[in-house]
C-alpha positions as CSV (number, residue, x, y, z in Angstrom):
1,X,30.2,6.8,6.2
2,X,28.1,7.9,9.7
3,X,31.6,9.5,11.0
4,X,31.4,11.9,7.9
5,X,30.4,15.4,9.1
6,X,26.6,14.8,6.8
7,X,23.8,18.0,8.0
8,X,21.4,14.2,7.1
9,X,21.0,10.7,6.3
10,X,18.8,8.7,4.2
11,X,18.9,4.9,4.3
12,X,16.8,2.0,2.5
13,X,17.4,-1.1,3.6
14,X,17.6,-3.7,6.8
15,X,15.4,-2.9,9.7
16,X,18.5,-4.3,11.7
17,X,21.1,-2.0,9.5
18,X,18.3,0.8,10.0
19,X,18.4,0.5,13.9
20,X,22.2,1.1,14.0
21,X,22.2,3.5,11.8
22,X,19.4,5.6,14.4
23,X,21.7,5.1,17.5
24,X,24.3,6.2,15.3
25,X,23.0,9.0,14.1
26,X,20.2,10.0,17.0
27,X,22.6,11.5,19.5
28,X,24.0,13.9,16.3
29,X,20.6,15.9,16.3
30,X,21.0,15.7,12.6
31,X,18.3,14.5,9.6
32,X,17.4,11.1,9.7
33,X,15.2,9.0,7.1
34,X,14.7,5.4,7.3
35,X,13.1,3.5,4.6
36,X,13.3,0.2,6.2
37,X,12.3,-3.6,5.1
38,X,8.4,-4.1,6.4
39,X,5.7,-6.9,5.9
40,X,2.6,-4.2,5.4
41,X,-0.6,-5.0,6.5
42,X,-4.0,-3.8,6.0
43,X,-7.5,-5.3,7.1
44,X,-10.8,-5.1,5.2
45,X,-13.6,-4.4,8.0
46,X,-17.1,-5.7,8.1
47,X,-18.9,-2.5,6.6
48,X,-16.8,-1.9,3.1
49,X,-17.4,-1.5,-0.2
50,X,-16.1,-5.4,-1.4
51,X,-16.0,-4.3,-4.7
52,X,-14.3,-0.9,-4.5
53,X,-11.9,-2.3,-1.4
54,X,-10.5,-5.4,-3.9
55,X,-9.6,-3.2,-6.4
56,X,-7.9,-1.1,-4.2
57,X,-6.2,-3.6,-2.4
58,X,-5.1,-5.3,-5.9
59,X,-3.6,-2.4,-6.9
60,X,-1.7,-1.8,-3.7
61,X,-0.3,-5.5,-3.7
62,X,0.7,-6.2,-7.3
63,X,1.9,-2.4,-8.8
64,X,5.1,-2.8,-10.1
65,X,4.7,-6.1,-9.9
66,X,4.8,-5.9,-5.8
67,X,8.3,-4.2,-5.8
68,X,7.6,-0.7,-3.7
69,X,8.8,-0.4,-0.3
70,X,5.0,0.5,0.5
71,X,3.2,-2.8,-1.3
72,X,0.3,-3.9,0.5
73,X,2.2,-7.3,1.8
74,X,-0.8,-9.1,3.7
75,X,-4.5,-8.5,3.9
76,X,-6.6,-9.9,6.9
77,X,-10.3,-9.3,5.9
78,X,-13.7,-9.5,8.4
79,X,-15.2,-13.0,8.4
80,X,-18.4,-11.4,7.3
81,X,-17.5,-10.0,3.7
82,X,-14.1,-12.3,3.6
83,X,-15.7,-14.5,1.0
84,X,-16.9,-11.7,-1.2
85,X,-13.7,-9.9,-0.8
86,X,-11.5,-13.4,-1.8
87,X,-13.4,-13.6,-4.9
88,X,-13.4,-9.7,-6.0
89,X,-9.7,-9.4,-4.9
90,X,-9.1,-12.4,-7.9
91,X,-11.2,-11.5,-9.9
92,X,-9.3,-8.1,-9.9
93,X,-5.8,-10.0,-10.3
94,X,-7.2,-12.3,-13.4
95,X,-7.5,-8.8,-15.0
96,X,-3.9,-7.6,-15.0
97,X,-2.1,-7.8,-18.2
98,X,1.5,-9.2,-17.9
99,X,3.5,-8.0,-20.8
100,X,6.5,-5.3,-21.7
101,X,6.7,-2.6,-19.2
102,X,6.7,0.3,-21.7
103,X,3.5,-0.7,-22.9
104,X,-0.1,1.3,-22.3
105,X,-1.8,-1.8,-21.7
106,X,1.0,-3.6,-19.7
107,X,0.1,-3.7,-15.6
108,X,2.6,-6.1,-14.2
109,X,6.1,-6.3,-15.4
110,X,9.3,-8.5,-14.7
111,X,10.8,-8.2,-11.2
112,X,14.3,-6.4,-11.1
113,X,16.0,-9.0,-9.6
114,X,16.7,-12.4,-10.5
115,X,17.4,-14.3,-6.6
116,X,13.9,-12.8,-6.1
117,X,12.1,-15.7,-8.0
118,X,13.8,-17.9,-5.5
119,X,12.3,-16.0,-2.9
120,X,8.9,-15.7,-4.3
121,X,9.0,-19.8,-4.7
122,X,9.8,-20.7,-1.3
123,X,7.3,-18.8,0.2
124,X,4.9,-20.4,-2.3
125,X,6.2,-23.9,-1.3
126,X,6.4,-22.7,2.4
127,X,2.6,-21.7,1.9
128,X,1.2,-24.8,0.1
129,X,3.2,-27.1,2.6
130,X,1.7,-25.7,5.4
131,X,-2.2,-25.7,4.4
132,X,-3.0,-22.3,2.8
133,X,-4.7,-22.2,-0.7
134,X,-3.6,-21.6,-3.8
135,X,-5.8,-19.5,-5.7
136,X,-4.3,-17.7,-9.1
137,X,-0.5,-17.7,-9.9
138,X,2.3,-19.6,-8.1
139,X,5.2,-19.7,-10.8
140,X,7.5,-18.2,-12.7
141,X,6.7,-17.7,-16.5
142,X,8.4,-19.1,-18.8
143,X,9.6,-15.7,-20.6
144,X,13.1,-13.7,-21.2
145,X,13.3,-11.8,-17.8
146,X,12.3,-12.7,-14.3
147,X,8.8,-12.6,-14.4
148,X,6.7,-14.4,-11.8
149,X,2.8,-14.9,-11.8
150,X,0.5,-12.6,-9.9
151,X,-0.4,-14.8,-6.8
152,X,-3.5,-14.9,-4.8
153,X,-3.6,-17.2,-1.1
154,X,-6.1,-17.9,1.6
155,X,-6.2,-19.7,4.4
156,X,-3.1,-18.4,5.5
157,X,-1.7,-17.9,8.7
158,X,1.7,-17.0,10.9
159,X,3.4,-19.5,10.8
160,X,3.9,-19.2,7.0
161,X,6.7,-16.9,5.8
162,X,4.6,-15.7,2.8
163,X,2.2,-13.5,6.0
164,X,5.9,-12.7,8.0
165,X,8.8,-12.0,5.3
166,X,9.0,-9.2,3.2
167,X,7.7,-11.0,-0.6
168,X,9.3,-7.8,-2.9
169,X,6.9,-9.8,-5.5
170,X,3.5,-10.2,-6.8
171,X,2.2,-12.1,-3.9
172,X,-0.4,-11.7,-1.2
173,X,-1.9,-13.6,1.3
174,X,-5.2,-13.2,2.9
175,X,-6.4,-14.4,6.2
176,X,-9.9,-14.3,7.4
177,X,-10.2,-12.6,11.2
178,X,-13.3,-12.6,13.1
179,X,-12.9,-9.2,14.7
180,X,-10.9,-5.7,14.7
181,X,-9.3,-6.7,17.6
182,X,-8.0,-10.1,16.3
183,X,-6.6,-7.7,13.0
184,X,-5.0,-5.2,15.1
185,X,-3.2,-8.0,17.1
186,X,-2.0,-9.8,13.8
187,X,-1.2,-6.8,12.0
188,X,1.0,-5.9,14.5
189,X,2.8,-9.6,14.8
190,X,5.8,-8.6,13.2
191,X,9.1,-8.3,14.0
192,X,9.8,-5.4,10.7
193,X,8.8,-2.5,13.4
């Protein structure tokens, strides 16, 4: 397909698939969009607005039950209002009604895809094995469709897959930090681009 004569190209997928598909397509001058596979971060500093940043943050993990390319996919949060934040963040994710997508009051849905549970439960098991918290969801639901909990960790770190493989799912983890710097470094630990 890159040897057609195209005036542009637009690709979702692999970061690796995405990086050939630039040297392909770079030297060719033409238009070039990449919507490439990601693990995105965001970090909760000392001076916010607990209250206003969990819902936010909610929001931007669980939406379409996690399933946009732009999810918030890990949250690292300032020592100083982590606490707070932890229990506003579930306290936001209790609230979420599960239920038939074409419904008002519906705000999490089934996933697309059914190999996505299996996904979704490794990094679970992956997570619990290795130390981190449990603190709402964890499971699929026992319903017609692929539906999996909304799921909440702490006391994650790297070395679990849940904070360095793309999740595609209702699943965050978040990890305390004690400074910007330490945020910076570990939002940028990532091997997604």
């Amino acid at each position: 397909m890159l040897a057609q004569p195209v005036d542009g190209v637009f690709f979702t997928g692999s970061y690796a698939t995405g990086a050939r598909i630039a040297q392909e397509v770079g030297p060719r001058m033409i238009k070039l969009q990449l919507e490439l596979g990601g693990k995105d971060p965001t970090y909760v500093c000392e001076d916010v607005d607990v209250a206003a940043a969990a819902a936010s943050l909610a929001d931007g993990a669980m939406y379409n039950a996690g399933q946009s390319c732009c999810s918030v996919e890990r949250i690292y949060v300032h020592a100083k209002v982590h606490d707070a934040f932890v229990d506003a963040f579930v306290r936001e994710v209790r609230g979420f009604r599960l239920g038939d997508p074409a419904s008002e009051d519906t705000y999490i849905g089934p996933l697309t895809r059914a190999p996505q549970l299996e996904v979704l439960e490794r990094q679970v098991a992956d997570a619990k094995d290795k130390g981190a918290k449990l603190l709402i969801g964890g499971a699929r639901l026992p319903a017609p469709g692929h539906w999996f909990e909304p799921t909440v960790f702490s006391h994650v770190d790297h070395s679990m897959e849940l904070m360095r493989e793309e999740s595609f799912g209702p699943i965050i983890g978040i990890q305390k930090v004690g400074s910007d710097d330490e945020a910076v470094r570990l939002m940028n630990d990532t091997s997604t681009g």
